[in-house]
Backbone as CSV, one residue per row, in Angstrom:
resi,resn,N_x,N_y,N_z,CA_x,CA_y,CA_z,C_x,C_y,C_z
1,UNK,-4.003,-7.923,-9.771,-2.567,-8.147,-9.760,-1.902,-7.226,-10.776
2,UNK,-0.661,-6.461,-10.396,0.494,-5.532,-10.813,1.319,-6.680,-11.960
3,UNK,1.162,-6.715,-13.289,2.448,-6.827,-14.157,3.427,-5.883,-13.967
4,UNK,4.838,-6.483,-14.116,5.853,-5.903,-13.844,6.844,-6.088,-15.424
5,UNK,7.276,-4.954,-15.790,8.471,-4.923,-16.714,9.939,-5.613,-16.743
6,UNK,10.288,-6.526,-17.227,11.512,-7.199,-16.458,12.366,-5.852,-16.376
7,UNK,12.100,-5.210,-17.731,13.435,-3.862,-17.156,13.294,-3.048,-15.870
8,UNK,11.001,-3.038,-15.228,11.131,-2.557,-14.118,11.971,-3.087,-12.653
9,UNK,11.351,-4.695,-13.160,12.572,-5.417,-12.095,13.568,-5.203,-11.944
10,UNK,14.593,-5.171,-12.609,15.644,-5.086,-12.833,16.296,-3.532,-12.498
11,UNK,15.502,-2.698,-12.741,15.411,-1.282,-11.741,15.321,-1.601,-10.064
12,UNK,14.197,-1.909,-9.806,14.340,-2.289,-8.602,15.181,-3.186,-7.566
13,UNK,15.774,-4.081,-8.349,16.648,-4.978,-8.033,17.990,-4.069,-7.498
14,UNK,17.853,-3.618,-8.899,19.709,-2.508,-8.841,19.380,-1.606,-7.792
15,UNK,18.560,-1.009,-7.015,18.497,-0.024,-6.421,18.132,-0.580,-4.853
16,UNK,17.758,-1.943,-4.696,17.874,-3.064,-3.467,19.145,-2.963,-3.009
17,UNK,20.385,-3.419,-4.100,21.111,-4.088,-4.046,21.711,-2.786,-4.024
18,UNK,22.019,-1.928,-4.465,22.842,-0.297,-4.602,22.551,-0.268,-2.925
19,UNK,21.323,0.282,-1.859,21.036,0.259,-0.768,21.455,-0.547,0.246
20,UNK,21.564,-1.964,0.297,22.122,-3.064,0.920,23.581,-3.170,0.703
21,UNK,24.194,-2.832,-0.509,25.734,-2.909,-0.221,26.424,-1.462,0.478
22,UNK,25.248,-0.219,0.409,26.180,0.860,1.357,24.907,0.597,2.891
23,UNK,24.613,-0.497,3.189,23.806,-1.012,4.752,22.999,0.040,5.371
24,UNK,22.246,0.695,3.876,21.161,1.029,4.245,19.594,0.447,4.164
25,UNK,19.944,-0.425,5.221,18.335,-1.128,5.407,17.109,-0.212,5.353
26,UNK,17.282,0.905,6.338,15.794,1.987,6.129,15.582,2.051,4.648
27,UNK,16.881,2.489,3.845,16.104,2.686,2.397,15.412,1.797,1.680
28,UNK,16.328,0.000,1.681,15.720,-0.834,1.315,14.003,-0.837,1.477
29,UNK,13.455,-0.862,3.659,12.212,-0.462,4.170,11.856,0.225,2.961
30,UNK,12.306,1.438,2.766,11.134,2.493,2.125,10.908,2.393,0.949
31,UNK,12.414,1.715,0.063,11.484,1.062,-1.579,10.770,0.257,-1.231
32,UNK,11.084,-1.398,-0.384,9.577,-2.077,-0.837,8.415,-1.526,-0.280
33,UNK,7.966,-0.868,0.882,6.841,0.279,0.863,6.439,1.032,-0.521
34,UNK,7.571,1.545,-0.846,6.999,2.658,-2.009,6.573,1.672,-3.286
35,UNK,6.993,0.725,-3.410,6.414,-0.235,-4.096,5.108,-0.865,-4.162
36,UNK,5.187,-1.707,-2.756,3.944,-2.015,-2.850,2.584,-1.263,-2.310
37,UNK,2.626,0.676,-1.879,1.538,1.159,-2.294,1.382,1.389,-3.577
38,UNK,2.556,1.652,-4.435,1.980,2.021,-5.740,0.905,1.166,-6.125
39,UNK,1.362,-0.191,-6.336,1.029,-1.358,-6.708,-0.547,-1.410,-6.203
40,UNK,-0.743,-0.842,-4.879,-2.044,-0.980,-4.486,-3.012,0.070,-5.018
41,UNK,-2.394,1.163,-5.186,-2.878,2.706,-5.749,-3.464,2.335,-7.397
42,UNK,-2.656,1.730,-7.940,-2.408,1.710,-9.393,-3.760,0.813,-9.947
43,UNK,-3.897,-0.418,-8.815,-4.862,-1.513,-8.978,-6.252,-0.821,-7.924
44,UNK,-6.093,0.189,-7.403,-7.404,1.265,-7.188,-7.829,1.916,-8.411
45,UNK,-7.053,2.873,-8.452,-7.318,3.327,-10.042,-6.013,3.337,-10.937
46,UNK,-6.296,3.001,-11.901,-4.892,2.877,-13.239,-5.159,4.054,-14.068
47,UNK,-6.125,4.791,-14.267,-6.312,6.001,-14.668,-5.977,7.140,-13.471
48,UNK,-5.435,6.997,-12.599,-5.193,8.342,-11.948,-3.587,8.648,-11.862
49,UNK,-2.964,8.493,-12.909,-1.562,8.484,-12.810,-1.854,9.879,-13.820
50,UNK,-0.134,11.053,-13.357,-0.062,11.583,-14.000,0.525,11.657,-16.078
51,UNK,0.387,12.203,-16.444,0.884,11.927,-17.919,2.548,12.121,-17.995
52,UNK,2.813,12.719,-17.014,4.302,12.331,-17.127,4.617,13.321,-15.589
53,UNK,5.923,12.601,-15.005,6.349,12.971,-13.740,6.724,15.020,-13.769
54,UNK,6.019,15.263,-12.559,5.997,17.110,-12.991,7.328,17.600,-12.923
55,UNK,8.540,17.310,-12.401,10.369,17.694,-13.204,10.344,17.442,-14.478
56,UNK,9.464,16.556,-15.356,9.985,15.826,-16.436,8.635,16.005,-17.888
57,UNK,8.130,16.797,-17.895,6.828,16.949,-18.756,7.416,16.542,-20.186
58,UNK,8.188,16.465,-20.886,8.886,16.128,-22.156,8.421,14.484,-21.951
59,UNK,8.253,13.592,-20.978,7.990,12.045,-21.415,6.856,11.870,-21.538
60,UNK,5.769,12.894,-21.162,4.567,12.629,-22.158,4.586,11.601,-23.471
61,UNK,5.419,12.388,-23.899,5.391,11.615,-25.540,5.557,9.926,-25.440
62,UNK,5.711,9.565,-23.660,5.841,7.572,-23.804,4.283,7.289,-23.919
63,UNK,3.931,8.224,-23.495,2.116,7.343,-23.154,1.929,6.725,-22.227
64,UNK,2.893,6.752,-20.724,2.962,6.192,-19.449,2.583,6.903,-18.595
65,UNK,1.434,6.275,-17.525,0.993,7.258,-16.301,2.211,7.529,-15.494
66,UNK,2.123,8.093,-14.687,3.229,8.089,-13.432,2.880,8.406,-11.975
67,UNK,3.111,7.679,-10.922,2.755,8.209,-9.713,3.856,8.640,-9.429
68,UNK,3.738,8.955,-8.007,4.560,9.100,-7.197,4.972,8.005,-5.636
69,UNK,5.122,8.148,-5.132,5.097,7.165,-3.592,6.277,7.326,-3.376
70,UNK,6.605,7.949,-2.130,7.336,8.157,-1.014,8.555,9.314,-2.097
71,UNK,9.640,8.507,-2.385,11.206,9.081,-2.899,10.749,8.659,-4.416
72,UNK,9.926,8.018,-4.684,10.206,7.341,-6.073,8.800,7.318,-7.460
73,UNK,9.108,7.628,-8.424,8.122,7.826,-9.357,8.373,6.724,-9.893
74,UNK,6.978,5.946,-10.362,6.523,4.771,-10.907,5.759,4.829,-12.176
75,UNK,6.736,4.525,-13.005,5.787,4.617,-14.632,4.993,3.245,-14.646
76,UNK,3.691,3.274,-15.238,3.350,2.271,-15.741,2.433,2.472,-17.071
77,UNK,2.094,1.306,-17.794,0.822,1.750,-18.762,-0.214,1.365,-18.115
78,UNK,-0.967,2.276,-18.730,-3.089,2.742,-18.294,-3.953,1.606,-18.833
79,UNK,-3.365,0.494,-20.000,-3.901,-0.060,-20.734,-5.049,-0.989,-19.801
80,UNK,-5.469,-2.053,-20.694,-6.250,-3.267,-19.882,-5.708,-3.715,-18.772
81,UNK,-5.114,-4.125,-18.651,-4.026,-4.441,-17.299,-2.526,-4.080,-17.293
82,UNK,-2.894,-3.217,-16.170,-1.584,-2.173,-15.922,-0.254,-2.999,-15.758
83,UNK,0.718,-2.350,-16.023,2.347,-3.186,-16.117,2.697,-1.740,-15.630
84,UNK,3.749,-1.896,-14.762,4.871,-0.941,-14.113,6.218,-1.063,-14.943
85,UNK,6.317,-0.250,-15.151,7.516,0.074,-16.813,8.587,0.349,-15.950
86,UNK,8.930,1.225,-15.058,9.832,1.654,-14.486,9.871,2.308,-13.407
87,UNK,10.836,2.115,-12.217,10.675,2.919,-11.042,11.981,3.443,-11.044
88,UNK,12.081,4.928,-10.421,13.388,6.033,-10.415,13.222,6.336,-8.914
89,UNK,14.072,6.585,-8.630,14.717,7.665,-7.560,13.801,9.158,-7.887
90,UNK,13.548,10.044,-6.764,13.070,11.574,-7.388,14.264,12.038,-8.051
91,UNK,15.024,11.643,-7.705,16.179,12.677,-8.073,17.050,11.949,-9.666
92,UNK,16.864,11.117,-9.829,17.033,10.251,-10.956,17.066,11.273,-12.197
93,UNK,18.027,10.822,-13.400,17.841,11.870,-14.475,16.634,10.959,-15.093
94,UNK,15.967,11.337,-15.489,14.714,9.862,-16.151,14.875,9.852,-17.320
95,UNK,14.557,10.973,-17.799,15.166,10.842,-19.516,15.981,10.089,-20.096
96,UNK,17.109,10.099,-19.234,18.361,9.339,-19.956,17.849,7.863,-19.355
97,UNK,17.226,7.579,-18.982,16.969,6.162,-18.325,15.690,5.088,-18.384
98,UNK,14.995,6.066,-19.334,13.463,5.439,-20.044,14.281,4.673,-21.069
């Protein structure tokens, strides 16, 4: 099982709810997809995340893996049991939003 960050929730929530009020259901479809492969990827291996998303090599310095899946990069920590820190948009500024 995937721990979740309430701030990751709360990412995901806003970006449900951002999608559903302009009635785009497909996008809604493709976050919870891009979600729950991460979630499955992550609990395959938690060491195969990159050290920081490849637009963004400066967040190294969090110490958070990062995948990818579908539109959206998924931070989490590598530790004993993985937690998902945050999910972005690709196009997301991330910096300003870690």
């Amino acid at each position: 099982m995937i721990l979740w960050s309430a701030k990751a929730e709360r990412q995901v929530i806003a970006l449900r709810d951002h999608y559903e009020n302009l009635g785009r259901i497909a996008a809604v479809r493709a976050l919870v997809a891009a979600v729950d492969a991460a979630e499955r990827r992550i609990e395959r291996d938690p060491a195969g995340g990159l050290t920081s998303p490849h637009p963004y090599p400066q967040l190294v310095r969090y110490g958070l893996a990062w995948i990818k899946e579908g539109r959206y990069w998924i931070a989490y920590s590598a530790d004993h049991t993985p937690v998902i820190a945050g999910v972005f948009f690709e196009t997301a500024n991330i910096p300003r939003r870690i």
